[in-house]
Every structure is written in C-alpha cells, then in structure tokens.
C-alpha positions as CSV (number, residue, x, y, z in Angstrom):
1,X,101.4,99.4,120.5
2,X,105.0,98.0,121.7
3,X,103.4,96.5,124.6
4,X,100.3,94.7,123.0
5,X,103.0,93.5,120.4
6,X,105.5,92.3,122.9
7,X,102.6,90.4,125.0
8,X,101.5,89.0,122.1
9,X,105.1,87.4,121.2
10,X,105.8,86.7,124.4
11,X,102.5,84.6,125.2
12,X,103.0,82.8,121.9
13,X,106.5,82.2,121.8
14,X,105.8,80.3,125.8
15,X,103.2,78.2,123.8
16,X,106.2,76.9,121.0
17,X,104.6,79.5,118.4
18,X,107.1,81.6,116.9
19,X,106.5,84.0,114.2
20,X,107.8,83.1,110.2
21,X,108.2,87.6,109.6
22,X,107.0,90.6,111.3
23,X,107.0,94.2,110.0
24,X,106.8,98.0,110.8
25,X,107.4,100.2,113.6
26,X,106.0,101.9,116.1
27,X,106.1,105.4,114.5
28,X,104.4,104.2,111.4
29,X,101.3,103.3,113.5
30,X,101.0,99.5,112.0
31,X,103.2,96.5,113.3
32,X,102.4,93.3,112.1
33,X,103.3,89.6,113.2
34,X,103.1,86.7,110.4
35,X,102.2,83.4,112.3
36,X,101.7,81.6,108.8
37,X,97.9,81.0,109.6
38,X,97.6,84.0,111.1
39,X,98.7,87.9,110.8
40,X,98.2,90.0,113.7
41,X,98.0,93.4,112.9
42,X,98.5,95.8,115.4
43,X,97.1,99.2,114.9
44,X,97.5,103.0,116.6
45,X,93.8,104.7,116.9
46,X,95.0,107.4,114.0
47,X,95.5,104.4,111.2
48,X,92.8,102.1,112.8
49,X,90.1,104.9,112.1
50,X,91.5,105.6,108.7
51,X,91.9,102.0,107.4
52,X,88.3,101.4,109.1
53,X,89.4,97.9,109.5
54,X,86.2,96.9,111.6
55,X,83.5,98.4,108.9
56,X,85.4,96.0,106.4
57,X,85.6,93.1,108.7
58,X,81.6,93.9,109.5
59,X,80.7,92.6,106.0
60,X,82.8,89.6,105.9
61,X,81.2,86.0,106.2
62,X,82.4,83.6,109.2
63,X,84.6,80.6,108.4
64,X,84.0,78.0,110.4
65,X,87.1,75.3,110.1
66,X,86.3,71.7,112.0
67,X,89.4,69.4,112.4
C-alpha cells in the first residue's frame, strides 16, 4: 500500500500536482490522497472486500465532462 501511495505522489507531484490533505496509515488498511477533484483511495485486500467498493461503483452512472 506504501508503495502504490508513494508512486502515486511521486508521479503527480513531477506533473506540478500536489495533494490539498491526505489521511491514514498503513496499519489501518485505507490511505487516502485529496487532489481537490480527485480522492485516491488506497485500499489493503481485507478492507477493499469488506467496504465492496467495486459492487458500489458497479451501479454508479458515467459522467462524462467535455471542456
């Protein structure tokens, strides 16, 4: 999880993207990275298949933004 967190950071921060907050640790099995647009949340396997995060997402209805 660390090291999906720190590549993620690190490939944004090159781009000029830094993050506004980020929260949790390692041992709680959820870190999260507040880009202002977007949140990446970072999940172990034990609180991905308990949250069931892709069975909510599975319903949800695509947003398509043109600029």
């Amino acid at each position: 999880m660390h090291a999906v967190y720190d590549e993620i950071a690190k490939s944004l921060k090159r781009e000029g993207i830094l993050p506004h907050h980020h929260e949790g640790e390692v041992d709680s099995g959820w870190l999260l990275i507040d880009y202002g647009e977007i949140i990446v949340h970072i999940f172990s396997l034990a609180e991905r298949q308990y949250y069931q995060m892709d069975r909510l997402w599975e319903q949800a209805n695509p947003v398509v933004r043109i600029q």
